[in-house]
C-alpha positions as CSV (number, residue, x, y, z in Angstrom):
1,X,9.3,10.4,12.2
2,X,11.7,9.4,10.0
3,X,12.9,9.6,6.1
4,X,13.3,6.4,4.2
5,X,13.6,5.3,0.4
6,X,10.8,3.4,-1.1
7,X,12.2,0.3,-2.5
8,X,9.5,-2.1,-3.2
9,X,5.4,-1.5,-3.5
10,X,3.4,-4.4,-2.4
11,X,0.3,-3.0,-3.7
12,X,-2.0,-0.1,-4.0
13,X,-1.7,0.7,-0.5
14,X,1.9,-0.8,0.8
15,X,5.0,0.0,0.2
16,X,8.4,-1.2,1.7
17,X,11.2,1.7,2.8
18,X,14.7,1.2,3.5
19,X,15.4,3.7,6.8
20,X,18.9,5.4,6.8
21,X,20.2,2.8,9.5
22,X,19.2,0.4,6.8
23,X,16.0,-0.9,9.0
24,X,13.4,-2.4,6.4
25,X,9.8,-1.1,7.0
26,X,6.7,-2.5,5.4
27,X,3.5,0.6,5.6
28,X,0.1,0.6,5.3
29,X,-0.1,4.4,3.8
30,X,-3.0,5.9,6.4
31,X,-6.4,7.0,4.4
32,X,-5.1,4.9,2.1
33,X,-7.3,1.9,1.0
34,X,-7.4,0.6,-2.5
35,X,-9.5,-3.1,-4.0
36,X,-6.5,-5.8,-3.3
37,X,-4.4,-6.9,-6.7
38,X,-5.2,-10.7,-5.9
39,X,-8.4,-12.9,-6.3
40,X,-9.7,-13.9,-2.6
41,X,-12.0,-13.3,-0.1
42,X,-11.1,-9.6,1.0
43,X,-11.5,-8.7,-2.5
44,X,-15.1,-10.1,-3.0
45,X,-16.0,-8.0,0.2
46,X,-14.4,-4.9,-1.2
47,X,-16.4,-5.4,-4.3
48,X,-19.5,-6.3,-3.0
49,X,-19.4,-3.1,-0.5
50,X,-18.4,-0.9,-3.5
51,X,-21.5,-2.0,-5.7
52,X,-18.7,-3.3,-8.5
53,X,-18.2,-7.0,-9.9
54,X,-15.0,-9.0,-8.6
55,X,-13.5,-8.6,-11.8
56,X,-13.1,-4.8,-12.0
57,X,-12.3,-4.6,-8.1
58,X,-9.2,-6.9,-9.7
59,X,-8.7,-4.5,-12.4
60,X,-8.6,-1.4,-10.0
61,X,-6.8,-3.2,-7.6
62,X,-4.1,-3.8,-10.0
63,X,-4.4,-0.5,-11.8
64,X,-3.6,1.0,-8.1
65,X,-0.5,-0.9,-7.7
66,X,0.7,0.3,-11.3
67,X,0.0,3.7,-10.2
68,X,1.8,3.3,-6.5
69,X,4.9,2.1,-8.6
70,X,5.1,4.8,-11.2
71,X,4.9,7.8,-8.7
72,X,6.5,6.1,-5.2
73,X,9.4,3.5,-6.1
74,X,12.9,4.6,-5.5
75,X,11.4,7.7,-4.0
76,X,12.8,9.6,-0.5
77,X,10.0,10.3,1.9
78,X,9.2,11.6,4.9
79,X,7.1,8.8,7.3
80,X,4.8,9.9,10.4
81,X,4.4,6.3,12.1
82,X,0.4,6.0,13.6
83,X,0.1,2.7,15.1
84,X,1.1,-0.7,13.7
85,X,-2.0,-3.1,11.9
86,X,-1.1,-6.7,10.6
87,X,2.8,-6.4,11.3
88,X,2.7,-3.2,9.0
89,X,3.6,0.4,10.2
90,X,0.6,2.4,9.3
91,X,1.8,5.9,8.8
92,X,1.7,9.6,6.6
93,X,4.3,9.4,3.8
């Protein structure tokens, strides 16, 4: 556990904190799991599994990353690490 400020959002689902040693953490917010902001493979499976076209798994995608920003960025938070997946911390914030 540890608290940390949220200085950047990668997308709907990432964010990057700043710890209060001034350790950088990228983290995959657990339960979590929002249509990628980016044209490309993972986002035509998301779509496809979610019975909507590419485009508005786009949309969404980048509607969720709006949304991250607007409540998140340059916020204090609390983080409960889980486990680590694809070099990200995934964890409760």
């Amino acid at each position: 556990k540890y608290t940390a400020a949220i200085t950047r959002v990668i997308d709907g689902d990432t964010i990057v904190c700043t710890d209060s040693a001034g350790v950088t953490h990228t983290i995959r917010i657990d339960g979590y799991d929002t249509f990628e902001k980016r044209n490309g493979k993972r986002l035509l499976r998301q779509a496809r599994a979610s019975g909507v076209s590419p485009r508005e798994a786009l949309e969404r995608g980048k509607e969720a990353t709006v949304c991250m920003e607007r409540i998140a960025l340059r916020q204090t938070v609390r983080v409960q690490v889980h486990g680590v997946s694809y070099s990200r911390e995934v964890a409760d914030v």
